[in-house]
C-alpha positions as CSV (number, residue, x, y, z in Angstrom):
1,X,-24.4,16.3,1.1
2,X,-20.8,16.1,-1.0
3,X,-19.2,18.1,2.0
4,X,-20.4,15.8,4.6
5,X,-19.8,12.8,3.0
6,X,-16.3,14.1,2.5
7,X,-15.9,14.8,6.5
8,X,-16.6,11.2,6.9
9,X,-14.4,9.5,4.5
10,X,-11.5,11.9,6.1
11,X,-12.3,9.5,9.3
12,X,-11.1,6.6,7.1
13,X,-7.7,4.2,7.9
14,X,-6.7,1.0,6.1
15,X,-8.0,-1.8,8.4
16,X,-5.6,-3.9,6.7
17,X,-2.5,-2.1,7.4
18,X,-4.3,0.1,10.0
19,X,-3.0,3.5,10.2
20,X,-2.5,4.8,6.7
21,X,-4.6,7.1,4.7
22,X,-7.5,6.2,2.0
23,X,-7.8,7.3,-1.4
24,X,-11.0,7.5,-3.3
25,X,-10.7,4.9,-6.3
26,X,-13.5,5.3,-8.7
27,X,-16.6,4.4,-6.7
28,X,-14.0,2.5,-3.6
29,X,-10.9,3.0,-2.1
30,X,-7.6,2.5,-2.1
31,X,-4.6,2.5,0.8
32,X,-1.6,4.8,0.4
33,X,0.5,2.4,1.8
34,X,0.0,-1.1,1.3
35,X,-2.4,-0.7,-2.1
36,X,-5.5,-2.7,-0.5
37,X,-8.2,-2.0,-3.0
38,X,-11.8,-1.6,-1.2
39,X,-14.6,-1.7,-3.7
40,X,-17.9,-0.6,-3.4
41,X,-21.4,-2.6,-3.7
42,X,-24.4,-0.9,-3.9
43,X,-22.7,2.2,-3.2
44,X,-21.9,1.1,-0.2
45,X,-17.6,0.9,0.6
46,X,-17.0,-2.7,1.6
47,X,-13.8,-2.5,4.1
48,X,-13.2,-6.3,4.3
49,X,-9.4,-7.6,4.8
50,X,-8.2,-9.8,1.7
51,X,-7.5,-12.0,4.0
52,X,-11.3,-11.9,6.1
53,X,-13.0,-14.4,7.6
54,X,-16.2,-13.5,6.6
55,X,-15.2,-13.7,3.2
56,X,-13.2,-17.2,3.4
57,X,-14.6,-19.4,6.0
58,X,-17.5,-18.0,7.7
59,X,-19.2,-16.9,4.0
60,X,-22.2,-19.0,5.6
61,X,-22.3,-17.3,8.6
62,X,-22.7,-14.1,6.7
63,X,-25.0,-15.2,4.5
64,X,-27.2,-16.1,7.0
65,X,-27.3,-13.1,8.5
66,X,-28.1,-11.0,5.0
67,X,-30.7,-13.3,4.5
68,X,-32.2,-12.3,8.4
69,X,-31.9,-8.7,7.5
70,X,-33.7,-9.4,4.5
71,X,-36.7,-11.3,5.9
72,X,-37.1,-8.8,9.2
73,X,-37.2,-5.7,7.4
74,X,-37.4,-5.6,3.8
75,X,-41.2,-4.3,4.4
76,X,-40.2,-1.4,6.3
77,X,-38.3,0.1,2.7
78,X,-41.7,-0.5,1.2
79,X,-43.3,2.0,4.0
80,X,-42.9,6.2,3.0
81,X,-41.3,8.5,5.2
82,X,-44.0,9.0,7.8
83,X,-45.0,5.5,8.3
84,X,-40.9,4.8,8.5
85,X,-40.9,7.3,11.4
86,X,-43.6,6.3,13.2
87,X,-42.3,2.5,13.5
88,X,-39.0,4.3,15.0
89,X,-41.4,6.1,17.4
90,X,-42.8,2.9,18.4
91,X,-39.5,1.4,18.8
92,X,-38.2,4.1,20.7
93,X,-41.3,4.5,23.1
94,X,-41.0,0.6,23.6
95,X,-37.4,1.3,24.2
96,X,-37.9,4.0,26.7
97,X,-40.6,1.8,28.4
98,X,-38.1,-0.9,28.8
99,X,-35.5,1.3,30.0
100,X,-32.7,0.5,27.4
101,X,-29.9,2.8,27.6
102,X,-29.6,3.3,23.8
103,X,-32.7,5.4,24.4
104,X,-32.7,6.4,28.5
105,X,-28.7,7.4,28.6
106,X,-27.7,8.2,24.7
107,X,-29.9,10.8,23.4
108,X,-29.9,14.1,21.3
109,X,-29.0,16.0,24.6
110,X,-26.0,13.1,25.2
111,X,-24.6,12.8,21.7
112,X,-26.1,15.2,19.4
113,X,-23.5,16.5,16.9
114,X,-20.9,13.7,17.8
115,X,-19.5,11.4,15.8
116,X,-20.9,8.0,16.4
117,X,-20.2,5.1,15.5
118,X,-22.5,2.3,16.0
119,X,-20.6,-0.9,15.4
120,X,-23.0,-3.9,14.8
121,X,-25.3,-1.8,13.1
122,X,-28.2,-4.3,12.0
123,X,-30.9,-4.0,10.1
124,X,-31.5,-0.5,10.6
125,X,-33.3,0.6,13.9
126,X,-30.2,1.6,16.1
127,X,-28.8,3.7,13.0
128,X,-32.4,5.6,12.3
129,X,-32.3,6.2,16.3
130,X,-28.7,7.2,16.5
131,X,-29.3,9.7,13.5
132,X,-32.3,10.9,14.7
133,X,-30.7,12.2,17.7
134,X,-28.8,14.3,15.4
135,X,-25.5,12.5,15.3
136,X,-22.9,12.4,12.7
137,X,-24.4,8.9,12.5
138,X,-21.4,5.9,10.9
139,X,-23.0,2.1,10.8
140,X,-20.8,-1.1,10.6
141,X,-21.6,-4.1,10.1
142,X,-19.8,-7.3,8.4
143,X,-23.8,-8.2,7.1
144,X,-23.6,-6.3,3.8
145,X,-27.7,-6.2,4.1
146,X,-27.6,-5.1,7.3
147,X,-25.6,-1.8,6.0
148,X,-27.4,-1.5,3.3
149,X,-31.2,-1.6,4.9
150,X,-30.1,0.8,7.9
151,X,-28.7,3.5,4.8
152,X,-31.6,3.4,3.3
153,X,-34.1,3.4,6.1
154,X,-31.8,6.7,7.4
155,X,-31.8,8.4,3.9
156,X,-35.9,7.8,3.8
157,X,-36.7,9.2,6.9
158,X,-34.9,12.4,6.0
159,X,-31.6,11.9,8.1
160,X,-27.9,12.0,7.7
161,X,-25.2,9.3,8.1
162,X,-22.9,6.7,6.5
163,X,-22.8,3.1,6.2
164,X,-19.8,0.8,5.6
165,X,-19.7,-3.1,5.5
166,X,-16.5,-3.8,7.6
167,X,-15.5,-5.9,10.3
168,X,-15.7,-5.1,13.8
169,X,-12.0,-6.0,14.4
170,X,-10.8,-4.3,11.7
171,X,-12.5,-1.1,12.0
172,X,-11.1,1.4,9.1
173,X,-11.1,4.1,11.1
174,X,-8.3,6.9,12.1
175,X,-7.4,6.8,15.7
176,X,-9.0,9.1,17.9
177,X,-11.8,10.3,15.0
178,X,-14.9,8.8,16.5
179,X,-16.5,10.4,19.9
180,X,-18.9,7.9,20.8
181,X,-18.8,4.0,20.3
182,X,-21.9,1.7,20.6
183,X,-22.4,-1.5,20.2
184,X,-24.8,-3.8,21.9
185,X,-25.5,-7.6,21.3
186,X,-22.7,-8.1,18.5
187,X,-19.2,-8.8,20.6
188,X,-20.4,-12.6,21.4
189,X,-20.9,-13.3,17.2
190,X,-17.0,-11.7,16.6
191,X,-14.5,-14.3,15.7
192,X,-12.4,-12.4,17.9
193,X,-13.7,-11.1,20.7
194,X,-10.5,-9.7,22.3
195,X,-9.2,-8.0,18.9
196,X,-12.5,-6.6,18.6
197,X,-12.1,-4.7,22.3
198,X,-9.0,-3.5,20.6
């Protein structure tokens, strides 16, 4: 809804000059401080740093991972709601099975109603877990495919939640607004793994 969507963009922070306020700009955003412009692509707010290295030198890197997003799940966009929910039972059940602790120690009873974020966010399985367990579900990812297929799959199995293409160490969030952080196989592909911890 308008009102929720609002909540979440009161999360927001510059990433580039990382404390100050964002202003809605059209369909992106600006910073009240050091006028970064973020624009939006596919509806989707793209909080990458002018001077990113996604953007500059690794374009390859994320081009190769768009195009992985792309070939490992563009069928599950073609499937309805029901057959998108029952390949998330499947993955959780195979989850639980394995013990994972995105589905044996994070659940509705762990985080339900919490804001989470789930930095790293893929393709789209974590976020339609994460939202399913009733979170104020918020998916990162510097893939812009990867954002894009995990807001979709969300929004067509019926649940709530954001998507932003950003960098995991720039996050453009406000200190202290986000209650639960996860993020699992993604630190090892940061450029910088020790600005990402912070």
């Amino acid at each position: 809804t308008e009102e929720h969507r609002m909540t979440f963009e009161d999360l927001l922070a510059c990433p580039n000059c990382r404390k100050s306020p964002l202003r809605t700009d059209g369909d992106g955003f600006t910073c009240t401080e050091c006028r970064t412009g973020y624009p939006s692509r596919d509806g989707i707010p793209v909080f990458l740093r002018p001077d990113t290295r996604i953007a500059n030198d690794e374009a390859d890197r994320a081009e190769f991972w768009d195009a992985g997003w792309e070939k490992r799940n563009s069928r599950l966009l073609a499937l309805d709601q029901e057959g998108i929910l029952t390949e998330l039972k499947i993955y959780l059940d195979y989850q639980i099975q394995e013990r994972y602790p995105s589905a044996v120690d994070i659940n509705s009873e762990t985080v339900g109603g919490m804001t989470f974020l789930n930095i790293g966010c893929g393709g789209g399985f974590e976020g339609l877990l994460f939202a399913g367990y009733g979170t104020r579900y918020i998916g990162v990812d510097f893939s812009h495919n990867a954002v894009r297929f995990t807001r979709d799959l969300i929004r067509k199995a019926g649940f709530d939640g954001v998507t932003y293409q950003a960098e995991a160490e720039a996050l453009p969030f406000k200190d202290g607004s986000i209650d639960y952080v996860y993020s699992s196989g993604v630190l090892h592909h940061t450029p910088n793994i020790e600005q990402t911890f912070k």
